[in-house]
C-alpha positions, 0 to 999 in steps of 0.5 A: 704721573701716569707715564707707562713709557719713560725714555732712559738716557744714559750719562757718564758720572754726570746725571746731577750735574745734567739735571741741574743744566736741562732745569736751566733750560726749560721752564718749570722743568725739574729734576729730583733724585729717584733712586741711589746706589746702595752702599753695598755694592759690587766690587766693579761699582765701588766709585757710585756706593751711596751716589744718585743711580737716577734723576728725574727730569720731567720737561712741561710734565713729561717724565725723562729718566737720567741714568748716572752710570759710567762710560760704557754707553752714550746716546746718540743720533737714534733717538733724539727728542723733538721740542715742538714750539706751537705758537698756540701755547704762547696765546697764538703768538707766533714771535713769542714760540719762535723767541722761546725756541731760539733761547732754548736753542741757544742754550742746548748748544752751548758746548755741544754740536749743530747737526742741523743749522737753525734756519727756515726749511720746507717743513717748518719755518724755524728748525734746528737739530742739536746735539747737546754737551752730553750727546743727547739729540734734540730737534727743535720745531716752530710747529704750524698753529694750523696742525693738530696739536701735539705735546712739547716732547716727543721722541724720535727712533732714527733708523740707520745701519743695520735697521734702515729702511725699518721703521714703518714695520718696528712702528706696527710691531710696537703698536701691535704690543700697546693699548692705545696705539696707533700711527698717524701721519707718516710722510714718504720718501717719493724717490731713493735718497741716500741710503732710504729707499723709496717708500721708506719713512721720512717722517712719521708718527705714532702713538703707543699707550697713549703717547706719542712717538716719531720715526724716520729712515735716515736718508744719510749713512750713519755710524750709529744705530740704538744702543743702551745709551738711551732706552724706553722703560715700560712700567707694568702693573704685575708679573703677567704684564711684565712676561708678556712684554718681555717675552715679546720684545727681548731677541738679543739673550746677552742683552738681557739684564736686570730688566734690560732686553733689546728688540729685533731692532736694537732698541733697548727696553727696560721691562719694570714692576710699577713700585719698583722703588718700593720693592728696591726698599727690601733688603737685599734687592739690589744684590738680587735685581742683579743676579736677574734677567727678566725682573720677578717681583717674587723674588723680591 
């Protein structure tokens, strides 16, 4: 898989079990595991010794990394994950997208939570936002066979708090640092609604190597903003890849950790070697990728 972006989300003891559950909602979706703890670990990580570290969930070919750690993190509403339902992937037929939407609906809210009802909206004729039962965010939309067509999954940045009003500069900032990268449709707020400013994002997009993303202001107060509970990790093809993203992204020194930053904006990012399995296979990594910061393949 060429992936370079892979969003990490985080999950309390419960990745399997998450895999498990997601498999059961999206067709043809799997889920593996990538990595385990090792048997030796420190003494604060005794309970994961020899469990799943991480799962790979890959939903209609888009690769989602599930990180199974402990309660220190959840995901929230900042980053939420939109399911695009186009009925030209259904052979045009509009009924069908719409019955695959409402069953995946269905099923992503069971023991979760309606942001947003499923219902008709001036964007969309079918349209729901769901916080699923491990507080993951997706946004569901019966997309217009009319549109350019984009892929299944796309993951949205919400800024709120701290950062409102900043998602039309961190989109450049981000396409300034990818190859194949660019913004495409981004529709303004004609007047101030909430905490949005005029002018600021209500809908956007953007492309960064190769993938798309999606981005808003929020035009509600919100109590949350990025957090480690999900973060994007970028796989470099060699140490000069990773410093130059590193040293670009990373503004928050207690952030950084075992390959960990956070940006200007708190978004979290892990800046990792493309054959991170094979370097965790030499003896001693964990016990060294956890003495690190920045992440150094010599010192593997």
């Amino acid at each position: 898989m060429s992936q370079k972006i892979i969003p990490n989300v985080w999950f309390d003891r419960n990745a399997d079990e998450a895999g498990a559950f997601y498999m059961d909602i999206f067709p043809g979706a799997t889920a593996t595991i990538g990595a385990r703890y090792p048997d030796d670990v420190p003494d604060w990580q005794a309970d994961f010794a020899g469990k799943t570290l991480t799962v790979d969930l890959v939903i209609d070919g888009y690769l989602l990394t599930l990180v199974n750690a402990g309660d220190e993190y959840r995901p929230n509403g900042s980053v939420s994950f939109m399911l695009n339902f186009d009925p030209l992937r259904f052979d045009d037929d509009r009924d069908a997208a719409q019955a695959q939407l409402d069953q995946t609906w269905a099923k992503l809210s069971d023991g979760g939570a309606v942001l947003m009802e499923l219902d008709e909206y001036p964007f969309s004729p079918r349209y729901g936002w769901v916080q699923d039962r491990y507080g993951v965010n997706w946004q569901l939309l019966l997309t217009s066979p009319e549109g350019d067509p984009r892929p299944f999954l796309i993951p949205q940045l919400m800024f709120a708090g701290p950062v409102q009003n900043r998602a039309r500069e961190a989109a450049t900032f981000y396409f300034s640092l990818f190859p194949d990268a660019a913004v495409g449709f981004v529709a303004d707020y004609p007047e101030k609604t909430g905490p949005a400013d005029a002018g600021s994002v209500m809908f956007g997009e953007f492309r960064l190597a190769g993938q798309w993303f999606s981005m808003m202001d929020s035009a509600v107060e919100q109590d949350f903003t990025f957090t480690c509970g999900v973060s994007l990790e970028v796989r470099c093809a060699d140490q000069a890849e990773i410093d130059r993203y590193w040293d670009a992204l990373t503004t928050v020194p207690e952030a950084e950790v075992c390959g960990w930053l956070a940006d200007q904006f708190g978004l979290s990012w892990q800046i990792v070697p493309e054959n991170m399995g094979e370097l965790m296979s030499r003896p001693g990594a964990y016990e060294k990728m956890m003495k690190m910061k920045k992440l150094i393949v010599a010192d593997f």
